[in-house]
C-alpha positions in Angstrom: 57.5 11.0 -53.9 54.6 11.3 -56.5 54.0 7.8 -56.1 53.7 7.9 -52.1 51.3 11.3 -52.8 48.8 9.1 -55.0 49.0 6.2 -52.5 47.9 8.6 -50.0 45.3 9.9 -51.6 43.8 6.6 -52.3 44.2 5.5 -49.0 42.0 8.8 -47.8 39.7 8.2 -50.9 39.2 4.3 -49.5 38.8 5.9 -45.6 36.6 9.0 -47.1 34.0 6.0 -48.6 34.3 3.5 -45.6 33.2 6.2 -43.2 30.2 7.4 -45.5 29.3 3.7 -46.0 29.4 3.7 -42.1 27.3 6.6 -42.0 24.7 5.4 -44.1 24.4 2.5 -42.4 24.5 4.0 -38.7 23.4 7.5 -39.3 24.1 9.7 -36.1 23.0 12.8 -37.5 20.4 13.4 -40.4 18.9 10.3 -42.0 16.3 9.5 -44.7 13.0 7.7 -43.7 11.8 4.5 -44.7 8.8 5.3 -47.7 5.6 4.6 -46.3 3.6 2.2 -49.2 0.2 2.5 -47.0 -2.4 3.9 -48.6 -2.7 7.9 -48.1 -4.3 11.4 -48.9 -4.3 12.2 -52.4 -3.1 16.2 -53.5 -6.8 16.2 -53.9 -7.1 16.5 -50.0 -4.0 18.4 -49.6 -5.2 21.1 -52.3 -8.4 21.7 -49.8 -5.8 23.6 -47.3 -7.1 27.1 -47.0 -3.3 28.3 -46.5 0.0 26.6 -48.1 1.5 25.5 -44.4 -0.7 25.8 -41.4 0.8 24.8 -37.4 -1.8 24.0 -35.0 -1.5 22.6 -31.8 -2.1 18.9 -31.7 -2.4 16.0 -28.6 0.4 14.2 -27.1 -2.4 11.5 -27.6 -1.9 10.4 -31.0 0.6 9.3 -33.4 -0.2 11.6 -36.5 0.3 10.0 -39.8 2.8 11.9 -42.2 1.4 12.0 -45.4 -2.7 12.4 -44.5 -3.8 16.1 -43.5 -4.5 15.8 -39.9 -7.7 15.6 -38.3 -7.4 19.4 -36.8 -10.7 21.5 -37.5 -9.2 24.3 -36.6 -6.2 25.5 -35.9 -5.6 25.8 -31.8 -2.7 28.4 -31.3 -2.8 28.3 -27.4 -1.9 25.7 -25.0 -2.3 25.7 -21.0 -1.0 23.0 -18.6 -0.5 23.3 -14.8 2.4 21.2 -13.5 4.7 20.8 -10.1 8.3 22.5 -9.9 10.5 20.0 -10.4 8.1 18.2 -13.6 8.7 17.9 -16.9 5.9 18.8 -19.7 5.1 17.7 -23.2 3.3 19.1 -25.6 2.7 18.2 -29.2 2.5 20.7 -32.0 2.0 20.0 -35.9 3.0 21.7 -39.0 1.1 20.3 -42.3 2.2 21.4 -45.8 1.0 21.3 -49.1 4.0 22.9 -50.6 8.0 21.5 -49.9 10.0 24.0 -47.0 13.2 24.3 -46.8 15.1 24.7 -43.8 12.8 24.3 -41.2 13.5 25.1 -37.7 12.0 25.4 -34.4 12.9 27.8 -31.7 11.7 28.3 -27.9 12.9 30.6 -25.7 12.8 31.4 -22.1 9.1 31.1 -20.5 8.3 34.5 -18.5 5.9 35.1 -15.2 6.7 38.9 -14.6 10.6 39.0 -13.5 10.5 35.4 -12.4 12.0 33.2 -15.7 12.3 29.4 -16.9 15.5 29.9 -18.5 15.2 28.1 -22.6 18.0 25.7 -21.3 15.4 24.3 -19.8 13.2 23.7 -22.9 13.5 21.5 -25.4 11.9 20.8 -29.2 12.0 18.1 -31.4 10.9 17.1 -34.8 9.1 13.8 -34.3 10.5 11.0 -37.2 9.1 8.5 -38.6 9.8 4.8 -38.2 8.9 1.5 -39.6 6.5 -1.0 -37.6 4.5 -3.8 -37.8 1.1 -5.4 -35.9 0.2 -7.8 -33.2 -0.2 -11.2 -33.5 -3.1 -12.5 -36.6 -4.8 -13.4 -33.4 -4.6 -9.9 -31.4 -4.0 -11.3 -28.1 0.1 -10.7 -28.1 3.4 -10.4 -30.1 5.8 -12.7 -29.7 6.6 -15.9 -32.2 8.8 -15.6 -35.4 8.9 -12.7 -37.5 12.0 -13.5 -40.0 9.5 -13.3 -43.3 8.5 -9.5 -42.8 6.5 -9.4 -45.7 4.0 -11.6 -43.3 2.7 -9.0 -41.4 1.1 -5.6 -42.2 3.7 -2.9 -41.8 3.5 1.3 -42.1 5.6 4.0 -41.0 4.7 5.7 -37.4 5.7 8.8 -35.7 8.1 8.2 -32.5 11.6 9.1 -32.3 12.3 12.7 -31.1 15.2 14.0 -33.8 17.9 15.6 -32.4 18.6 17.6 -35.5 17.3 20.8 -35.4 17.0 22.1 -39.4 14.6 19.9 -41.1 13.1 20.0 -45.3 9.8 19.2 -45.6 8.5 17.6 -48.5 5.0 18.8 -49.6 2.0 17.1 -48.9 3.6 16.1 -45.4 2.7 16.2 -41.7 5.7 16.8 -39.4 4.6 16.6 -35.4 7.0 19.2 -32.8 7.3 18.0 -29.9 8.0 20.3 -27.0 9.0 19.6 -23.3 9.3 22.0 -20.6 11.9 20.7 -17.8 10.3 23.3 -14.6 13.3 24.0 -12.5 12.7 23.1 -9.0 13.4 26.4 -7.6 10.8 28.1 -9.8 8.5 30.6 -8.7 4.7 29.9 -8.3 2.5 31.1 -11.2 1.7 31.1 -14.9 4.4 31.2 -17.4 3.9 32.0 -21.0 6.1 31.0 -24.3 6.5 31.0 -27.3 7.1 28.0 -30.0 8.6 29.8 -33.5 8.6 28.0 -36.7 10.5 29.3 -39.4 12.0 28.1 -42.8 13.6 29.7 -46.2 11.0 31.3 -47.5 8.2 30.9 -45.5 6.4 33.3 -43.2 7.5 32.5 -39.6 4.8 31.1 -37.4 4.0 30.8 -34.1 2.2 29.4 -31.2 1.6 30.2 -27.8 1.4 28.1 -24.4 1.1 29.2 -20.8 2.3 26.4 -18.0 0.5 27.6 -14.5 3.5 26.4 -12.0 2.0 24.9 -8.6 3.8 25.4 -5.4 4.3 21.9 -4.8 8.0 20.2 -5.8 8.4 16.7 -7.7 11.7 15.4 -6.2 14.9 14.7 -8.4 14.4 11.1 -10.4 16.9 9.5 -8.3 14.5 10.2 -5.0 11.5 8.8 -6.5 10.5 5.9 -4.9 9.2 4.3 -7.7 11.1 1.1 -8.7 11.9 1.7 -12.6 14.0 -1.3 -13.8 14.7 -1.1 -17.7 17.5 -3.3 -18.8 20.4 -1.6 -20.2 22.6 -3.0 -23.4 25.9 -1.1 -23.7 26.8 -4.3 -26.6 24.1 -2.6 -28.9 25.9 0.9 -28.8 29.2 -0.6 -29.4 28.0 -2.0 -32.5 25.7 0.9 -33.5 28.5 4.0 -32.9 31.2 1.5 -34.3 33.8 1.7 -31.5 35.9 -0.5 -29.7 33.9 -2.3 -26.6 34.8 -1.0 -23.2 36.7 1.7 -25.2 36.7 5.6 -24.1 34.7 6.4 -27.2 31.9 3.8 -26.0 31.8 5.3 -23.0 31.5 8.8 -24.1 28.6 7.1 -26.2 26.8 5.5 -23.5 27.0 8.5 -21.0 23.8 10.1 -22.4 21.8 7.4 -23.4 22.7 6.3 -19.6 21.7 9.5 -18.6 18.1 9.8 -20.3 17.7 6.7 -18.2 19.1 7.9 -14.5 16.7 11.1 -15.5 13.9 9.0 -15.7 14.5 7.5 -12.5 16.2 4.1 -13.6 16.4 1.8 -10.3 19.0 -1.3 -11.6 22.0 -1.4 -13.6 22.2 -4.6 -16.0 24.8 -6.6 -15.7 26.0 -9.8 -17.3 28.4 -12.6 -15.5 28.2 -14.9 -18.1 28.4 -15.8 -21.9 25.0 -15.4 -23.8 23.0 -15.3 -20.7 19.8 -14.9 -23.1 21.5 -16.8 -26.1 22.3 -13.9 -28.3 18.1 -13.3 -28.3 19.3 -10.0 -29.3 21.0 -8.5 -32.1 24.3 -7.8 -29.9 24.0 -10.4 -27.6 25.6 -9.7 -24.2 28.9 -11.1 -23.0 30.4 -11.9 -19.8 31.6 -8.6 -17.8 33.3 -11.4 -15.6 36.4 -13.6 -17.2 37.0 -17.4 -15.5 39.5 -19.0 -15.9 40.5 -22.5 -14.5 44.4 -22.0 -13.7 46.4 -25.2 -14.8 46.2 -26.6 -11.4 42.7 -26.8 -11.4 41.8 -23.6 -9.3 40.0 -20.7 -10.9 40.9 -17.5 -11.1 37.9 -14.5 -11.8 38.8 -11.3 -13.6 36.4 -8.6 -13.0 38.3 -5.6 -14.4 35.0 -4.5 -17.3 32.5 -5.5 -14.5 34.0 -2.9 -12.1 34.4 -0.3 -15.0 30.9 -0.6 -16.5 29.2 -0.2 -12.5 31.7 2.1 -11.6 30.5 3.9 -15.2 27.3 3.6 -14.3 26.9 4.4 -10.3 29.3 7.3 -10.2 29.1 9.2 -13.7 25.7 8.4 -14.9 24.3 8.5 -11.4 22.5 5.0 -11.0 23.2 3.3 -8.1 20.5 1.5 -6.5 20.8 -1.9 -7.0 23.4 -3.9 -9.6 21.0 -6.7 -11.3 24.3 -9.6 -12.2 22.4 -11.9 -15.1 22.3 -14.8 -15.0 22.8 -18.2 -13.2 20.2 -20.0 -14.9 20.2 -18.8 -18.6 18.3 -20.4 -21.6 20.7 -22.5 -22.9 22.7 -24.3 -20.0 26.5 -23.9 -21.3 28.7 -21.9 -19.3 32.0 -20.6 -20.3 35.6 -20.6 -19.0 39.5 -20.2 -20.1 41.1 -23.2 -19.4 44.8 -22.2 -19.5 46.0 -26.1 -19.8 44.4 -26.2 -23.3 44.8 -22.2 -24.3 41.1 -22.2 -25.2 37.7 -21.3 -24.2 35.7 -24.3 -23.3 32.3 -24.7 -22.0 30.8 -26.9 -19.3 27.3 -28.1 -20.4 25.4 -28.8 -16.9 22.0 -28.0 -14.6 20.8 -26.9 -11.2 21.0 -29.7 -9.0 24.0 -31.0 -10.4 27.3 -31.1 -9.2 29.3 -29.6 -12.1 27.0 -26.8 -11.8 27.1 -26.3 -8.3 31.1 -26.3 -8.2 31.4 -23.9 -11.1 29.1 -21.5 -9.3 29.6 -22.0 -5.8 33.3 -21.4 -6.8 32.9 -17.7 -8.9 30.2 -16.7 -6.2 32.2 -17.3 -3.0 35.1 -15.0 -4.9 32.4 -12.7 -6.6 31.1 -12.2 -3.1 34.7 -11.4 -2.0 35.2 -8.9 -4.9 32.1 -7.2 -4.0 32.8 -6.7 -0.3 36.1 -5.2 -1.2 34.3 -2.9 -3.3 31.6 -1.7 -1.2 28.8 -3.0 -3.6 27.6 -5.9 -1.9 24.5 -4.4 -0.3 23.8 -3.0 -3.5 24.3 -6.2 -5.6 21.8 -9.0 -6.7 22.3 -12.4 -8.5 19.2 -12.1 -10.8 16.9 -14.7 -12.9 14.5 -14.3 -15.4 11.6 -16.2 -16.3 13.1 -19.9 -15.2 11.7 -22.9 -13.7 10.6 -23.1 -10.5 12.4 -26.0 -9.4 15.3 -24.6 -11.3 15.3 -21.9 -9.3 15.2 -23.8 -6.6 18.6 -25.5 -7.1 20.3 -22.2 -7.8 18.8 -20.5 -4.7 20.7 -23.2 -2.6 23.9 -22.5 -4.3 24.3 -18.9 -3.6 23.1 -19.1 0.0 25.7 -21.7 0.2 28.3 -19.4 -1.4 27.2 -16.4 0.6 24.0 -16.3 2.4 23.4 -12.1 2.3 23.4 -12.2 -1.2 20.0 -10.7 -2.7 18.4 -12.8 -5.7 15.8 -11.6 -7.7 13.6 -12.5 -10.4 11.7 -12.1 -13.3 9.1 -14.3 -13.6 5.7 -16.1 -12.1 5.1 -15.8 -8.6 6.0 -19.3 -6.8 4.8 -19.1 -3.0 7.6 -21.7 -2.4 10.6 -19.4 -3.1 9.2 -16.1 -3.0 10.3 -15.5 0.6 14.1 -16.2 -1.1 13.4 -13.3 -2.9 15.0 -9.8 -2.6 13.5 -8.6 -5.8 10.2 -10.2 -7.5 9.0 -9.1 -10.7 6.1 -10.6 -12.0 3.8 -10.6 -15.1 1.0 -8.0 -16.4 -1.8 -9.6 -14.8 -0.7 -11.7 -12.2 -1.3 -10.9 -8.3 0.8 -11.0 -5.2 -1.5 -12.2 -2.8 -2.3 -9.1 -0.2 -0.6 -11.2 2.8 2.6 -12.0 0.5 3.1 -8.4 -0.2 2.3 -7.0 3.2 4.8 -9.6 4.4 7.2 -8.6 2.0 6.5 -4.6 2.6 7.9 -5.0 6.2 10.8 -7.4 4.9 12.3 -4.5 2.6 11.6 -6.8 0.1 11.1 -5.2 -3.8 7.8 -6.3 -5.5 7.1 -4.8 -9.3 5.2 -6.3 -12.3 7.0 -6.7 -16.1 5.1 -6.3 -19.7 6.9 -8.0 -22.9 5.5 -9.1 -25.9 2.9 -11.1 -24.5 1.1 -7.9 -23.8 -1.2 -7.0 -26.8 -2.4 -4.2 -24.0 -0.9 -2.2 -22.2 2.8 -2.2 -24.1 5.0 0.2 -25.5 5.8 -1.4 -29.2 5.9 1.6 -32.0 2.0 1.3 -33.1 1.1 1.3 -29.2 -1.2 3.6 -28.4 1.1 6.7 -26.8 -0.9 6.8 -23.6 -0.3 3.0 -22.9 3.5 4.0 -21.6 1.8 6.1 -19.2 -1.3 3.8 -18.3 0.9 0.9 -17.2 3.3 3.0 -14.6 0.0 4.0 -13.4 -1.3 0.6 -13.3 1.8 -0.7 -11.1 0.6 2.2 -8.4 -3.5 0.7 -8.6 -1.9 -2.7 -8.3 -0.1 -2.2 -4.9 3.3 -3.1 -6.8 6.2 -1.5 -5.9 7.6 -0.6 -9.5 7.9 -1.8 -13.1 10.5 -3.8 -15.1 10.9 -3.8 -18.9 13.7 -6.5 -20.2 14.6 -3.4 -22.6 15.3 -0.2 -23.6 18.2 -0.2 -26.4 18.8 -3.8 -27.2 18.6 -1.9 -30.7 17.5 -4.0 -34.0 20.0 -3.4 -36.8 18.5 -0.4 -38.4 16.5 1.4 -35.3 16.3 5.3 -36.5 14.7 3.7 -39.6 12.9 0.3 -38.7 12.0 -1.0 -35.8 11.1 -4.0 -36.3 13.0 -6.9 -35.1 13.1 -10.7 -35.8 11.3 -12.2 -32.9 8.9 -9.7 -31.1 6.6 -6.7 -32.4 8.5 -3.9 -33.6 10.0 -1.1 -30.8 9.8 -4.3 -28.2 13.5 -4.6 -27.5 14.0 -0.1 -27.3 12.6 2.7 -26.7 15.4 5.1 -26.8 17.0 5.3 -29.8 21.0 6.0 -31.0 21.6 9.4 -30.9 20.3 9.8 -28.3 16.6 10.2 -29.4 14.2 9.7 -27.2 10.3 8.4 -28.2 7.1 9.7 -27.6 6.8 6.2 -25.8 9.9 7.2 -23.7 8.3 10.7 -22.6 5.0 9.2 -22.2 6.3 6.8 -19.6 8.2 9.6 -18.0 4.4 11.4 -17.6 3.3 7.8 -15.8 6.1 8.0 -13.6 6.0 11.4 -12.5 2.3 10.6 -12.0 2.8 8.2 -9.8 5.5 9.8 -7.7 3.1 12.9 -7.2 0.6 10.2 -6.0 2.7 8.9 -3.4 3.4 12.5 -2.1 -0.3 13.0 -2.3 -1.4 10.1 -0.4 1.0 10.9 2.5 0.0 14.3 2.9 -3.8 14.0 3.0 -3.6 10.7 5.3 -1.2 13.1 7.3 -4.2 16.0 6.9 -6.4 13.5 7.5 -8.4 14.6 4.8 -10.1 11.2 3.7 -12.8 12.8 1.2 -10.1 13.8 -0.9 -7.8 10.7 -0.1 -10.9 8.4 -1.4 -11.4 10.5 -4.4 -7.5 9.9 -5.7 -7.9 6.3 -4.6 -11.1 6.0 -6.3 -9.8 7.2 -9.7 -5.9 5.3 -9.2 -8.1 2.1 -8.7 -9.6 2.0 -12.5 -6.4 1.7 -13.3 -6.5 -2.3 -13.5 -7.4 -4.4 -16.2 -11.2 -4.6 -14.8 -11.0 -0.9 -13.8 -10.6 -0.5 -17.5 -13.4 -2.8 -18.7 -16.1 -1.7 -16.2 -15.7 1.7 -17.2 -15.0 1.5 -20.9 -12.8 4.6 -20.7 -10.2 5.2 -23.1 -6.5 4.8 -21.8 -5.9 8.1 -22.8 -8.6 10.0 -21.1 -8.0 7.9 -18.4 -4.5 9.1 -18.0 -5.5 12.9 -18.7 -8.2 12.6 -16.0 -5.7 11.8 -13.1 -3.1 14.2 -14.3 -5.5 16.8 -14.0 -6.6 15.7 -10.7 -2.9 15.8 -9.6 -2.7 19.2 -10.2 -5.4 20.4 -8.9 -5.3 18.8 -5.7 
């Protein structure tokens, strides 16, 4: 018996240190920063601070570094925004000590106008964390090519994830941003509400700021009604890996439901899906697998099991709430190897083949005939797309002839340069920062139903939403896709996570924050919130524009169209105007309008 009591105990003592080892490595909760080595203010500076801690409101416009006192003449304890029922607001507030605090928290309560009240459930504050990035390019003009050797490039720590811990220390001689955002219930009454942000901390005087947010009359519609086409490409493989559960498991489920959720909040448009092996060649670091399993029965017939295909769209349109369009990747992928289970052999073999030849058009024309089948049955064929990204024209071609062949109602989409010779085959076109549909193309494709949007990667030095990208640049580019007639906006991710994303986001290949912007937790970014600002925007002009060309108020209709039209790459030259002012002079045109 004493024997079996030890054994237990070392058997708890070994599961005790596994699971802080896992902890350490995937930290959920609380977590220690990276250490920033970049040059910074000396206690010299610090000791200049008239008081031990002061808190100031700051700008939603800037990234302040931790350990310099920031550039705040004087402390600002008010803040006043307008905003639509129905919109969300951010604010930014920061606390800068030259002594350590203890126990620091932040509190917010309900926001009164007289009797009428937005509840605090509806309000919600965040200590903004630090992370570790990188640069552009050594020539400035993008970020993508090899970045293995991190020593290469000049790295620092920036502020961006929103924590979802809520007691923070503070060492001394350290900045810590607050963010706040205010979620205005639709039903709200018109008129100014005031609040109240509370810091407090173990022996520390509590502070305090005040903000007042003047509620219009006018009501943003629920994400999922915007008309807006927001397609950012989901990875459930990454959260499998990062919250250490089985795949396709309960427990990644209940994992992915509110990361899934910041995104149907936002508006998301597509669900990713994969139908084959690698369709990116394990770019990432959890590459994606095939949701669909084939397998070629002894007698030479296939077979298609779609059993985590259903679960992860049926996950995804009827819990999470996105259900627009189901994005299947990909027939063309990078490397041209395409799996199956051959049962005659009891292993999984791969058939190495091209558009436009037969061994390709048999092993697809097969799955999508039965895929098609599947989907009917289902009721998500309407809804479904066979998607491409960024593949050869004449590839394309090939591939295009194969579905129609299998099932001419299927949509196809892509991701990728605009080719006049197949972009009539095209449900869904997405392409590159930049490019133009020419105005006949899109008008045709307008009364089509057809889907036109634009896509930024890492070949973007500007605009992009990388973790040293300027915060209003999330923001600028949802408003560019509005000046540029497009229908929408695509990003190829937002939690394809790198191997250590609360702490560095840097990543192999790209500049750092390229492959996410919502972090395990969940967090979300100040990139995340900013787009969220953009999108909004954008949905308030569509509203905007219908109602004065209904009014027939053209003064005011040429005055928002003026302004929304800077928003283009030579919008932004000509005038010279700062992204962020540029984005702060709209807003405030929305609501005053």
């Amino acid at each position: 018996m004493k024997k079996i009591v030890i054994l237990s105990l070392l058997i708890a003592s070994a599961s005790s240190g596994m699971a802080q080892k896992t902890a350490e490595k995937f930290p959920l909760g609380q977590y220690e920063e990276l250490k920033d080595t970049k040059p910074h203010d000396g206690a010299e500076v610090w000791n200049k601070m008239q008081s031990p801690t002061l808190l100031s409101w700051g700008t939603t416009d800037i990234r302040y570094k931790k350990r310099n006192v920031p550039d705040i003449k004087k402390s600002i304890t008010s803040f006043q925004t307008k905003a639509w029922k129905g919109e969300r607001v951010n604010a930014q507030a920061v606390l800068w000590t030259k002594t350590a605090l203890k126990g620091v928290r932040v509190e917010a309560g309900e926001l009164k106008n007289g009797s009428a009240v937005i509840p605090a459930t509806a309000i919600q504050t965040n200590f903004v964390r630090y992370v570790m990035t990188d640069e552009l390019n050594k020539d400035g003009k993008g970020a993508c090519g090899n970045r293995e050797n991190k020593a290469e490039w000049d790295s620092s720590i920036v502020a961006d994830a929103l924590d979802i811990v809520k007691i923070q220390d503070i060492k001394a001689n350290t900045t810590q941003p607050i963010w706040l955002n205010v979620w205005i219930p639709a039903d709200a009454k018109p008129g100014k509400y005031k609040g109240t942000l509370k810091i407090s901390g173990e022996g520390m005087k509590e502070m305090a700021l005040q903000y007042d947010i003047q509620v219009s009359n006018r009501v943003l519609p629920e994400p999922q009604r915007w008309k807006f086409n927001l397609d950012l490409w989901q990875n459930p493989y990454s959260v499998a890996r990062y919250y250490q559960v089985p795949l396709w498991s309960k427990a990644h489920f209940d994992a992915m439901r509110p990361i899934m959720k910041m995104l149907a909040n936002a508006g998301q448009y597509a669900i990713t899906t994969s139908i084959m092996h690698k369709p990116w060649n394990g770019q990432t670091e959890d590459h994606y697998d095939s949701m669909v399993t084939r397998i070629k029965k002894i007698d030479g017939t296939w077979e298609y099991d779609y059993a985590v295909f259903d679960k992860w769209v049926d996950f995804m349109m009827n819990d999470v709430g996105i259900n627009r369009l189901i994005s299947c990747y990909t027939m063309i992928p990078w490397e041209l190897s395409f799996d199956y289970y051959d049962e005659a052999t009891n292993n999984v073999l791969f058939i190495k083949t091209k558009p436009g030849e037969k061994e390709y058009a048999d092993y697809w024309g097969n799955f999508l005939k039965d895929f098609s089948k599947h989907l009917r049955e289902k009721g998500w064929f309407e809804k479904t797309a066979i998607s491409m990204d960024e593949r050869p024209m004449e590839a394309m071609r090939e591939a295009i002839k194969v579905i129609k062949q299998a099932d001419p109602e299927f949509k196809i989409t892509l991701a990728g340069n605009y080719h006049p010779e197949i972009q009539q085959d095209l449900f869904y076109l997405s392409i590159p920062y930049g490019h133009l549909f020419p105005e006949n193309v899109k008008k045709e494709r307008e009364k089509k139903g057809q889907i036109s949007t634009l896509y930024t990667c890492c070949a973007e030095a500007f605009p992009n939403t990388f973790t040293f990208s300027e915060p209003a640049e999330a923001a600028w580019t949802m408003l560019h896709a509005v000046a540029g007639g497009y229908d929408g906006y695509l990003r190829w991710a937002v939690n394809s996570w790198p191997s250590d994303p609360l702490r560095d986001s840097r990543f192999r290949t790209w500049a750092a924050g390229d492959t996410y912007s919502i972090y395990p937790g969940p967090r979300s970014s100040i990139r995340f919130e900013r787009m969220i600002e953009g999108l909004q925007d954008c949905e308030k002009i569509r509203i905007l524009r219908e109602e004065l060309q209904t009014r027939g108020n053209q003064a005011k209709l040429d005055k928002l169209n003026k302004l929304i039209s800077r928003f283009t790459p030579e919008g932004l030259s000509e005038t010279q105007q700062d992204p962020s002012e540029m984005v702060r002079e709209i807003h405030n045109l929305l609501n005053n309008m």
